[in-house]
VOVEX-206731 format. One record per residue: y, z, x of N, C-alpha, C in turn; residue number from 1; residue in one letter. Coordinates in steps of 0.05 Angstrom, whole numbers. Layout:
BEGIN
{{Y; Z; X}; {Y; Z; X}; {Y; Z; X}; NUM; "a"}
...
// end
This chain:
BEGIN
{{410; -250; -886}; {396; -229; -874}; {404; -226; -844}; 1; "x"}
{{409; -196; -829}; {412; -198; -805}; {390; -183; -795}; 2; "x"}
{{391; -190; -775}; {367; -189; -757}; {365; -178; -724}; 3; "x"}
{{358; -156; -721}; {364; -144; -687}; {345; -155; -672}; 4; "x"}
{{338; -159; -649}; {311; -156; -628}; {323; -137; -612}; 5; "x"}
{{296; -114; -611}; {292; -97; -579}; {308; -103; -562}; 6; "x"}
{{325; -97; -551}; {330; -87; -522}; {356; -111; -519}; 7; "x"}
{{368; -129; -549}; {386; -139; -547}; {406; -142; -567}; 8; "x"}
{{427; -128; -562}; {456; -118; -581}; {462; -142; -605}; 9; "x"}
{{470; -168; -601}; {469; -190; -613}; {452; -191; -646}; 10; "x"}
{{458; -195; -668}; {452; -201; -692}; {452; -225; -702}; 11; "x"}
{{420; -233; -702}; {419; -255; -714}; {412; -259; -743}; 12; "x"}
{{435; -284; -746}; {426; -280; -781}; {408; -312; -798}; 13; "x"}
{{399; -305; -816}; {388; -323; -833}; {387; -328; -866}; 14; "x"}
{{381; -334; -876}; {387; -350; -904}; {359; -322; -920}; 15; "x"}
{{385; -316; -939}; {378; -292; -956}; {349; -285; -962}; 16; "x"}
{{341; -316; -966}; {301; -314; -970}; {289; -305; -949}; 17; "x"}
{{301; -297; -931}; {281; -289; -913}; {289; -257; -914}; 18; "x"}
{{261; -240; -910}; {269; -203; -917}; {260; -198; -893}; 19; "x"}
{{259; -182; -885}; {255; -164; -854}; {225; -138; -873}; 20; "x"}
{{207; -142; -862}; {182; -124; -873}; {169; -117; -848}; 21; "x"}
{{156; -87; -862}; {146; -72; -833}; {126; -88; -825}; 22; "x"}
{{128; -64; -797}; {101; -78; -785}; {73; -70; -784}; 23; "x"}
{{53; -85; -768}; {35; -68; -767}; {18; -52; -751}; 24; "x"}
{{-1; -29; -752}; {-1; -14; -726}; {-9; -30; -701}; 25; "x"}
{{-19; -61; -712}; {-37; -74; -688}; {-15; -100; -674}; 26; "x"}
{{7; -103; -688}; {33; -112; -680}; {36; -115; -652}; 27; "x"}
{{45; -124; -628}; {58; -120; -610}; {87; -103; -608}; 28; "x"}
{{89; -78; -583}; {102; -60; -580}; {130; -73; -588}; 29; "x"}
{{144; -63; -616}; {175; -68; -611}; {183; -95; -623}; 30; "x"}
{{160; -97; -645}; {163; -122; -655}; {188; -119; -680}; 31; "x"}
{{195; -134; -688}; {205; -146; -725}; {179; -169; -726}; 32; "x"}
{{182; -171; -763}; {173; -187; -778}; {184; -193; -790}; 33; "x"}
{{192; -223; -802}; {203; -230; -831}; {182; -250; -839}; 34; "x"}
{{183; -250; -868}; {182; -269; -887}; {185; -277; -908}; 35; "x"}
{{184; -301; -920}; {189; -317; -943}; {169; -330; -951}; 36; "x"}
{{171; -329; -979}; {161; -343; -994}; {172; -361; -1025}; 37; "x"}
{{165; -383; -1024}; {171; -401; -1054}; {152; -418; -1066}; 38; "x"}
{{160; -427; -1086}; {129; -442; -1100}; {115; -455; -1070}; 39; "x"}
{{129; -469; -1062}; {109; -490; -1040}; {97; -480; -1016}; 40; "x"}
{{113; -461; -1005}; {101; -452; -983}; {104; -420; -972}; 41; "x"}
{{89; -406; -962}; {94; -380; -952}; {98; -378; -925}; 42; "x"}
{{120; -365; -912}; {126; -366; -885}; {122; -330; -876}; 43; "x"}
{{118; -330; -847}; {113; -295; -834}; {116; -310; -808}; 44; "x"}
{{139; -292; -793}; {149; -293; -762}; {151; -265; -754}; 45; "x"}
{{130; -266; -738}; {132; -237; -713}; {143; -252; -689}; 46; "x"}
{{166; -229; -684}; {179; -231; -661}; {181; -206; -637}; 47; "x"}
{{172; -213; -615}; {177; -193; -598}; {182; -194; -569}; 48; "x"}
{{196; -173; -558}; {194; -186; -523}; {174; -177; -515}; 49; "x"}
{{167; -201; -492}; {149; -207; -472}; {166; -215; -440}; 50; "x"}
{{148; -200; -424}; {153; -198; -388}; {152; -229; -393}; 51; "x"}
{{174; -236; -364}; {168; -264; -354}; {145; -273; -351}; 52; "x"}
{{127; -269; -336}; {104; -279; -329}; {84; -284; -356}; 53; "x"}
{{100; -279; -369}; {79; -287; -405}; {93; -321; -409}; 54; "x"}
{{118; -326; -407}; {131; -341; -414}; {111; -375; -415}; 55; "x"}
{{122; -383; -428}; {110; -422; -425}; {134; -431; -412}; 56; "x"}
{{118; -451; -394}; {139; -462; -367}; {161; -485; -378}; 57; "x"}
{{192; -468; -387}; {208; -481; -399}; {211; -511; -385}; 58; "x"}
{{210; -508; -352}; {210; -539; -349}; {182; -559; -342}; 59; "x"}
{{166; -552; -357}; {146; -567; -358}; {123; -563; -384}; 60; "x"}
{{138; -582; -402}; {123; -579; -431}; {98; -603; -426}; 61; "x"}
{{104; -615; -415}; {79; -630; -412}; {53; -612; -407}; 62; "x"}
{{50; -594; -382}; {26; -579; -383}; {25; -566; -412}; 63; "x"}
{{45; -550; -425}; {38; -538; -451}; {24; -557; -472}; 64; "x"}
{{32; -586; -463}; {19; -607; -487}; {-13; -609; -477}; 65; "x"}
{{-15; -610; -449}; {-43; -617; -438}; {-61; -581; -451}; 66; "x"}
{{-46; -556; -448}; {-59; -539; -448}; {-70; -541; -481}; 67; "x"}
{{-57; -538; -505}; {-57; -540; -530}; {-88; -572; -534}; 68; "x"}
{{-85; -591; -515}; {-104; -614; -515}; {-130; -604; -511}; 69; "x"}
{{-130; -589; -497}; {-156; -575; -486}; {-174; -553; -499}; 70; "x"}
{{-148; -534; -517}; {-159; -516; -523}; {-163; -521; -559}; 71; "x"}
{{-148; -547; -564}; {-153; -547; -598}; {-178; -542; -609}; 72; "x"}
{{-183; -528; -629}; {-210; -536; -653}; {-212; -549; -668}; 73; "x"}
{{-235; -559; -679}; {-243; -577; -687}; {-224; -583; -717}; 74; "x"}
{{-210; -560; -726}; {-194; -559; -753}; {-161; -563; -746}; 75; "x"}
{{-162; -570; -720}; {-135; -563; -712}; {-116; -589; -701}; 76; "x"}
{{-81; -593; -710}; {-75; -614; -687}; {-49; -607; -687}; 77; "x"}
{{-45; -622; -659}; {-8; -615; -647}; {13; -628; -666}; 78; "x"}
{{26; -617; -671}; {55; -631; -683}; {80; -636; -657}; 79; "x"}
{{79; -619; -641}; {107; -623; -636}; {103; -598; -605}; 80; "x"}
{{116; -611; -587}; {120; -587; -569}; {148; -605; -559}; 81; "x"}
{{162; -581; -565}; {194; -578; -547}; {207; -565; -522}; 82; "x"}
{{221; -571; -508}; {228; -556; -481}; {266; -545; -482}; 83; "x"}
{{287; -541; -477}; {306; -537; -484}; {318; -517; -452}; 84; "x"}
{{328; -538; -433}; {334; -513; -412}; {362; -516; -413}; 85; "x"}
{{381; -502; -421}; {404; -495; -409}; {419; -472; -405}; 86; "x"}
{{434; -460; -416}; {436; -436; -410}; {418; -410; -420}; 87; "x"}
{{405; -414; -442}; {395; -402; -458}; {367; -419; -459}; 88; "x"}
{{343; -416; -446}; {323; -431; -455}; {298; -421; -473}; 89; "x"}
{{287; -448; -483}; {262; -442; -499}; {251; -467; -499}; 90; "x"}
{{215; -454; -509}; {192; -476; -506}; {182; -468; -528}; 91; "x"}
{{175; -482; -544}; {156; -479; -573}; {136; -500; -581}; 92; "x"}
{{116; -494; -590}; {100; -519; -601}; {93; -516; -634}; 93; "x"}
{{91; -535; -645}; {75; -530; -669}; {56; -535; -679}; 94; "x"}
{{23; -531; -684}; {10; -539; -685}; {3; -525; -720}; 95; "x"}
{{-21; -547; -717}; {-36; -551; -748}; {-62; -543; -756}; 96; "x"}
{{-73; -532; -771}; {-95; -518; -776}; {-99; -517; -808}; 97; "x"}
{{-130; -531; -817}; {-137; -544; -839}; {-140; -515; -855}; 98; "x"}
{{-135; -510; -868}; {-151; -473; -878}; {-159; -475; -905}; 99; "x"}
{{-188; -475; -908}; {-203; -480; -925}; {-193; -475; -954}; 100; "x"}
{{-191; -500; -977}; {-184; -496; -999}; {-162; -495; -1003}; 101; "x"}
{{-141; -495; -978}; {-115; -477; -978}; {-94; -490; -965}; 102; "x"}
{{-101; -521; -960}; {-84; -541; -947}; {-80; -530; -914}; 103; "x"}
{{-63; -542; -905}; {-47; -536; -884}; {-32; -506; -881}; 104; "x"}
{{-37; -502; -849}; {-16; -483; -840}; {-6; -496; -808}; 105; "x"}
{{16; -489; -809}; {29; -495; -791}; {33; -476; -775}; 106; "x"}
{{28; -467; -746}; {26; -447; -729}; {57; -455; -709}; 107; "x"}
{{71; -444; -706}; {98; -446; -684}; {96; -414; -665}; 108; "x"}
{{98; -429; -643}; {91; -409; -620}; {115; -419; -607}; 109; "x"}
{{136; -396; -597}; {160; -412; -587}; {165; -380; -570}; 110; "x"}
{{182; -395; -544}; {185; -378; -518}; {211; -380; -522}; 111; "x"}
{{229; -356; -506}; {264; -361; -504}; {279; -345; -491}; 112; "x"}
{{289; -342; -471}; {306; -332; -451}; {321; -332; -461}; 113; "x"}
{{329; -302; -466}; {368; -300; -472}; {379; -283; -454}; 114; "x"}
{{398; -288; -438}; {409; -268; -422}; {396; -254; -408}; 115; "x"}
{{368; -265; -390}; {353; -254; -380}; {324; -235; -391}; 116; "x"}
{{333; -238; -422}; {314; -219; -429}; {290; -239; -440}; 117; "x"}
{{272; -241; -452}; {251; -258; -459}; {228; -248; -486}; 118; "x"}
{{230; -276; -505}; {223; -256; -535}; {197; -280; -538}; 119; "x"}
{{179; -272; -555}; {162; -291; -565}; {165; -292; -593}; 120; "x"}
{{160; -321; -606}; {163; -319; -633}; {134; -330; -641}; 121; "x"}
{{124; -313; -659}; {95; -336; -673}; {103; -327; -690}; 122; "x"}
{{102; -353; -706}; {101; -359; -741}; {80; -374; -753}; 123; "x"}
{{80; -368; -777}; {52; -371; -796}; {61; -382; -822}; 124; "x"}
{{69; -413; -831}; {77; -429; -844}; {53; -445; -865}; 125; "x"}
{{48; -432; -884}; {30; -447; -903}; {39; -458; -929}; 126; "x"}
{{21; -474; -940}; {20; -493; -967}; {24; -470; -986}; 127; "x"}
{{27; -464; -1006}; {33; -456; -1028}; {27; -465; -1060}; 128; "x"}
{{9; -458; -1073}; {15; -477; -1093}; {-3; -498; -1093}; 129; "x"}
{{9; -526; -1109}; {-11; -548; -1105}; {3; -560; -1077}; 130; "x"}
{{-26; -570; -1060}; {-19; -574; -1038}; {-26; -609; -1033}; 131; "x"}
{{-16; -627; -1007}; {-26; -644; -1004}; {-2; -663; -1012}; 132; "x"}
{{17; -658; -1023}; {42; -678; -1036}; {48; -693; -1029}; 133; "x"}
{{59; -678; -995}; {81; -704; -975}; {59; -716; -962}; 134; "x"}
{{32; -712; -963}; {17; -728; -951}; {14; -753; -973}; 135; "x"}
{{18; -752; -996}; {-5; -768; -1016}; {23; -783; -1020}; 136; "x"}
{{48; -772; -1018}; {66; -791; -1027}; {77; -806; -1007}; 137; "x"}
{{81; -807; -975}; {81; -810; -956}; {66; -838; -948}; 138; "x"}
{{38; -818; -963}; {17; -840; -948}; {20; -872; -969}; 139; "x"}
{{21; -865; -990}; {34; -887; -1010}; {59; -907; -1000}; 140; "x"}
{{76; -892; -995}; {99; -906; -983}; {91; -927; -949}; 141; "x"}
{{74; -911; -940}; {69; -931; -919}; {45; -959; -918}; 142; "x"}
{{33; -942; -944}; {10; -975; -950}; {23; -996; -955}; 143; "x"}
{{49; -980; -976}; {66; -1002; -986}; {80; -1013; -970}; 144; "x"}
{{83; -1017; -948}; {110; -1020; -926}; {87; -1041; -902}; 145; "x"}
{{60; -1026; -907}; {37; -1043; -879}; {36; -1020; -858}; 146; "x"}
{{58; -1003; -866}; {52; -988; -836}; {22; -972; -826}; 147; "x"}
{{9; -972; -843}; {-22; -955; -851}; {-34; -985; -871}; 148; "x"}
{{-53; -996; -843}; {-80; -1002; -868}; {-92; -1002; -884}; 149; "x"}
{{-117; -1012; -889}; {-138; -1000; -897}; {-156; -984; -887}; 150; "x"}
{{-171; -963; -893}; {-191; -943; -883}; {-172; -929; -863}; 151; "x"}
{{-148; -924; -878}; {-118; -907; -865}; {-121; -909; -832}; 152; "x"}
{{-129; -934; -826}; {-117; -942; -797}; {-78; -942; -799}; 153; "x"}
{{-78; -928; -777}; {-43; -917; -766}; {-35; -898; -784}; 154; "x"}
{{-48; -880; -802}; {-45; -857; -805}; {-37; -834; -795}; 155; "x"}
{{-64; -836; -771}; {-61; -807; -757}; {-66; -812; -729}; 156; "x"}
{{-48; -806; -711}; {-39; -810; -683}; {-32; -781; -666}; 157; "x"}
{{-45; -775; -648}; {-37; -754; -630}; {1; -766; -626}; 158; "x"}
{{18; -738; -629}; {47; -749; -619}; {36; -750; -585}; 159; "x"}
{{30; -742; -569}; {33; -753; -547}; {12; -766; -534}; 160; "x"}
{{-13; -774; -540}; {-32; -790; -532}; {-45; -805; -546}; 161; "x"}
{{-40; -829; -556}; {-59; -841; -574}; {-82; -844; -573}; 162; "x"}
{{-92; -834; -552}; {-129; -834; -540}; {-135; -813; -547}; 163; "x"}
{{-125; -789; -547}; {-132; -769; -559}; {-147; -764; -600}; 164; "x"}
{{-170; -756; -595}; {-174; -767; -622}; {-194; -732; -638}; 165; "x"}
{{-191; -714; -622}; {-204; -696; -631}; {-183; -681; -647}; 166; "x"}
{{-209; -665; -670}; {-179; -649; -693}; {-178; -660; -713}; 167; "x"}
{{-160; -651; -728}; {-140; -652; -744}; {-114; -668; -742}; 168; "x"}
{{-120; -697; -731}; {-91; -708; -725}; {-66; -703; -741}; 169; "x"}
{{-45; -709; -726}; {-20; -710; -740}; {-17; -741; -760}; 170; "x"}
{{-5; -734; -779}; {-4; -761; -798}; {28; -765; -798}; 171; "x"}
{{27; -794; -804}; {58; -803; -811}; {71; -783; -817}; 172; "x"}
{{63; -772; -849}; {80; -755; -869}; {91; -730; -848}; 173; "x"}
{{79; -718; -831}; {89; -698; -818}; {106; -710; -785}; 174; "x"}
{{126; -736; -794}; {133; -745; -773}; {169; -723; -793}; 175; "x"}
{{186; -714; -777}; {212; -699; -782}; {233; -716; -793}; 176; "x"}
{{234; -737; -801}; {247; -758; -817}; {242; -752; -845}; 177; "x"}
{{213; -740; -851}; {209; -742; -881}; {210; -704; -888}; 178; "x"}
{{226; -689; -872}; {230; -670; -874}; {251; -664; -900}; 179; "x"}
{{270; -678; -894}; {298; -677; -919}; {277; -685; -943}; 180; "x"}
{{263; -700; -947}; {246; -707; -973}; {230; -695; -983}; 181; "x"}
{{226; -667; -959}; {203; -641; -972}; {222; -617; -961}; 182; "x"}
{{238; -606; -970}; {255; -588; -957}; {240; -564; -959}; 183; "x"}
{{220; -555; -977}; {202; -529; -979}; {175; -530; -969}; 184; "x"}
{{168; -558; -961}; {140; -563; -953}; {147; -539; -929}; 185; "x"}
{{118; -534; -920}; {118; -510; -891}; {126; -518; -879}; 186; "x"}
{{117; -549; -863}; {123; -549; -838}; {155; -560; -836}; 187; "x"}
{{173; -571; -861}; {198; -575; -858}; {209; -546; -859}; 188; "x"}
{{194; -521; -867}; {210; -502; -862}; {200; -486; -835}; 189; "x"}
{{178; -494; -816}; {177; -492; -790}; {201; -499; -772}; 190; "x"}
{{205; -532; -771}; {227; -549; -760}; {260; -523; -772}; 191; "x"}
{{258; -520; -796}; {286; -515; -806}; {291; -474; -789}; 192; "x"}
{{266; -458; -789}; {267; -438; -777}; {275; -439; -753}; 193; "x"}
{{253; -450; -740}; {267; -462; -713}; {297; -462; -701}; 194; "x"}
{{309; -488; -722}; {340; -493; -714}; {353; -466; -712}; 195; "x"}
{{339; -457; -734}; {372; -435; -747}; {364; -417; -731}; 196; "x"}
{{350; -410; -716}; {340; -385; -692}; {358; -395; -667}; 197; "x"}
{{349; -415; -653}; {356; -431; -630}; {388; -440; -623}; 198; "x"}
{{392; -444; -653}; {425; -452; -655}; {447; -426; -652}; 199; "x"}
{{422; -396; -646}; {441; -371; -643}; {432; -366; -619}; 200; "x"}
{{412; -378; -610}; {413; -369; -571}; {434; -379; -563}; 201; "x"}
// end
């Protein structure tokens, strides 16, 4: 699939499963949408530009980690915030959100300077199907190993604060090592959208 953004000549492309679908009237001005879907998980990325002054501060992801600390809910937890300055920059985070009956969704909010111009990406990465897998098989593999106790002590750890304990923690299974071993789970196809975007800035 190729793929335009507003106000920049350049065609980006991606892997056939993903279709380009309209938008909607409540969209941001000048957006695209794509998405995919397969047994395991359903993916939707709105993309659009945004003025500088919207941007997350490519060289300081730490405040984006403290801002996301502050503002989580009670159903919610951080996976991952990235920074990336060089000629072409971007900031993205990914966070987690329990959705009733319906497993996990994975939320990616990602910033990116190309050639001066500036796009936002949010994506909407959920379970599909029977859900709960790479957790239950994951979590197996680490009882067996010691790495997780009993009463799943070392389970679930904030990635950047281990004092941090409100939420939805992040669990082993969603550490990017056990990504190749769920290639359709959502959030390995969060991490895998990601690349293949970033690797064309």
């Amino acid at each position: 699939m190729k793929l335009k953004l507003y106000g920049f000549d350049k065609e980006f492309t991606f892997p056939d499963e993903w279709q380009q679908v309209q938008t909607m009237p409540e969209d941001p001005p000048n957006s695209v949408v794509i998405m995919k879907v397969n047994e395991y998980s359903q993916s939707m990325v709105l993309i659009f530009p945004i003025s500088k002054d919207k941007v997350m501060p490519f060289e300081n992801p730490q405040s984006v980690i403290n801002g996301i600390h502050n503002a989580l809910e009670n159903d919610q937890g951080i996976i991952e915030v990235e920074s990336i300055n060089k000629n072409n920059k971007y900031i993205y985070s990914i966070i987690k959100t329990k959705i009733e009956s319906n497993g996990m969704q994975y939320c990616l909010t990602l910033h990116f300077d190309i050639s001066g111009k500036y796009y936002n990406v949010t994506g909407f990465f959920s379970e599909n199907g029977i859900t709960g897998t790479r957790d239950t098989i994951v979590y197996g593999l680490a009882r067996k190993d010691g790495t997780v106790k009993e009463n799943m002590e070392g389970w679930f750890v904030d990635p950047y604060d281990p004092n941090y304990n409100r939420g939805v923690l992040m669990n082993i299974s969603e550490n990017k090592k056990f990504d190749e071993m769920f290639p359709f789970h959502p959030l390995s196809e969060t991490r895998k959208f990601t690349k293949a975007l970033m690797d064309q800035v």
